[in-house]
Structure formats: structure tokens, C-alpha cells
Backbone as numpy.savetxt, mean C-alpha at the origin, in Angstrom:
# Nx Ny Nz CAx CAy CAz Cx Cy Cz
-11.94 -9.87 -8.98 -11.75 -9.57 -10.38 -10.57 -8.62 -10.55
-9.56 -8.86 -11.77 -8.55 -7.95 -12.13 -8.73 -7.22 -13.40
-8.52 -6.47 -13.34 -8.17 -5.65 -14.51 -6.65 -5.32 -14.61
-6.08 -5.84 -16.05 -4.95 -6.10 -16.71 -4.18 -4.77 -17.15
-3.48 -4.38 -17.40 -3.10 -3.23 -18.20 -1.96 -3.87 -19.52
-1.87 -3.42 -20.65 -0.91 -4.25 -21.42 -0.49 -2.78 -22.05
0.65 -3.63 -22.69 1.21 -1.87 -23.77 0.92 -2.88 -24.96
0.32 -1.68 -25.89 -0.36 -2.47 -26.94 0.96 -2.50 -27.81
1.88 -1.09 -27.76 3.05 -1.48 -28.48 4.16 -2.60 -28.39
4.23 -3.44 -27.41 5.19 -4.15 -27.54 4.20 -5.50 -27.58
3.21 -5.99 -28.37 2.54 -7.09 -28.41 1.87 -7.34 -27.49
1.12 -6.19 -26.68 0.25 -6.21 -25.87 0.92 -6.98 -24.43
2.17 -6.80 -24.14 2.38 -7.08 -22.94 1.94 -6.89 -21.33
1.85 -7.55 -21.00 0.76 -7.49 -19.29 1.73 -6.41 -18.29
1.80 -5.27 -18.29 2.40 -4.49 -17.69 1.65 -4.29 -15.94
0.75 -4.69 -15.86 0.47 -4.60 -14.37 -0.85 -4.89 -14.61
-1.37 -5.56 -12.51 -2.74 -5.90 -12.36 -2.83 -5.07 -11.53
-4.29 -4.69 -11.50 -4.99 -4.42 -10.42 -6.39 -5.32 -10.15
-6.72 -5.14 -8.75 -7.90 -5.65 -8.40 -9.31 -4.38 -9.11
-9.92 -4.82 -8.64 -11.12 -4.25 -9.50 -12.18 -4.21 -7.80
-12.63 -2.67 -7.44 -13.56 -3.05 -6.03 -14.57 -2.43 -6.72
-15.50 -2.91 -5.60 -17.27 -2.27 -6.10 -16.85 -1.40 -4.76
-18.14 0.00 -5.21 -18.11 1.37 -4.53 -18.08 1.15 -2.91
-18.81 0.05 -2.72 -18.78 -0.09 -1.21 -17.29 -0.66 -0.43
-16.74 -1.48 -1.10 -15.53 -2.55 -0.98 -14.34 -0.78 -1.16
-14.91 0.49 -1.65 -13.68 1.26 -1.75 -13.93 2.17 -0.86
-15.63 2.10 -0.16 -15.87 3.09 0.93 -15.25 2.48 2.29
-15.32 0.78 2.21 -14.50 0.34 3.20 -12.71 0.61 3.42
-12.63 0.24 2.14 -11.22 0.45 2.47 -10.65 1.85 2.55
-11.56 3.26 2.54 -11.43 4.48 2.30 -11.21 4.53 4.06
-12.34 3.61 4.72 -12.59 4.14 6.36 -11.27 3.39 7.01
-11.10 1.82 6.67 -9.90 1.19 7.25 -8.57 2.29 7.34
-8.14 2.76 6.17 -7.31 4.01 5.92 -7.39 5.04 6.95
-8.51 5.39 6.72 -8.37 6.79 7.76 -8.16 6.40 8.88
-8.97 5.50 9.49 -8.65 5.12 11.41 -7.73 4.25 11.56
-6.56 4.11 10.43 -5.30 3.45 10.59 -4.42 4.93 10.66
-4.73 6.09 9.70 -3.75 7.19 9.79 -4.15 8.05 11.28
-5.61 8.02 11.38 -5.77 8.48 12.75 -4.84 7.68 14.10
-5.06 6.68 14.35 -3.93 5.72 14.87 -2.70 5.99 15.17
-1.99 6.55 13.76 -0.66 6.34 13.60 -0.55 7.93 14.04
-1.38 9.10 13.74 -1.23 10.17 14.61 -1.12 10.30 15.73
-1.91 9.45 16.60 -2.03 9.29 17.56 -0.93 8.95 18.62
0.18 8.52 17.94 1.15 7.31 18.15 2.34 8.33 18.71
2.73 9.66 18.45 3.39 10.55 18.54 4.32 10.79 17.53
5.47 11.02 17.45 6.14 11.39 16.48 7.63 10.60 17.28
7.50 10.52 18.65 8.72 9.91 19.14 8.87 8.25 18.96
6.94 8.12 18.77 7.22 6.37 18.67 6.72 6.07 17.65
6.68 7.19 16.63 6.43 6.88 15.22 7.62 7.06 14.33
8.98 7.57 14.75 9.91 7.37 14.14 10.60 6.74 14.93
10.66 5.80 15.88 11.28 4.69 16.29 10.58 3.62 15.71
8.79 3.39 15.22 8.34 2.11 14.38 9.44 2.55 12.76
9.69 3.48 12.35 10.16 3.63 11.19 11.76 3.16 10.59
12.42 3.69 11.78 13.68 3.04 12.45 13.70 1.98 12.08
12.92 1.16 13.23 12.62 -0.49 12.83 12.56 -1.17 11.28
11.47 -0.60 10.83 11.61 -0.91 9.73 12.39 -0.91 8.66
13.18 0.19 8.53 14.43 0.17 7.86 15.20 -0.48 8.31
15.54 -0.76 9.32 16.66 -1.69 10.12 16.01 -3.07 9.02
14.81 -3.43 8.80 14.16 -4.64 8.76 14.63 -4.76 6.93
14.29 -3.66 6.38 14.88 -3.62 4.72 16.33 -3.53 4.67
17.49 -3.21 6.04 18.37 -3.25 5.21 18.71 -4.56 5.66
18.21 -5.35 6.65 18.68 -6.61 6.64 18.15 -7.31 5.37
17.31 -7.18 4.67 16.42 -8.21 3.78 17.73 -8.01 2.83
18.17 -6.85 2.54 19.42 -6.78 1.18 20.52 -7.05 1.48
20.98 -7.62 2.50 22.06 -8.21 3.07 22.16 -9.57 2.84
């Protein structure tokens, strides 16, 4: 399920969706979160700004 957002001033235009979770569906994704940031702590700081590296390397090819 989504819930819509509109601006009522410009004729109620659809300015963004979101999904809609039940309390449990947000306690899950609360825990996925944490033992993904635990993870990424874990990871060091030498091979966590070489994954970051990467990735920018990866956005500036996409705008090329």
C-alpha cells in the first residue's frame, strides 16, 4: 500500500509516494539497518573508503 502526497495548491498534484509498513514490517527493517551499519563498521575505515571510492568512480561514469 502507498500513501500519495499531493500539493493541494497546484490542483492537487502527486508530489511523491511512499510505501505504507505495518509496525512489525518497520521493526524489521529497523534490525536489517542496524546489522547492515554494524557490518559496515566493522569493515574498517581503509576498506570503507575504498567501497566509497568505487562508487563514485561508478556515478561519475553513469554522467558521462
Amino acid at each position: 500500500m502507498k500513501i500519495t502526497s499531493t500539493n493541494p495548491s497546484n490542483n492537487y498534484q502527486v508530489i511523491g509516494e511512499v510505501e505504507f509498513s505495518t509496525p512489525q514490517e518497520v521493526k524489521d527493517k529497523v534490525a536489517t539497518a542496524h546489522n547492515a551499519s554494524k557490518m559496515w563498521r566493522e569493515l574498517g575505515v581503509t576498506k570503507r573508503s575504498e567501497l566509497v571510492r568505487e562508487l563514485a568512480d561508478l556515478f561519475d561514469k553513469e554522467r558521462t
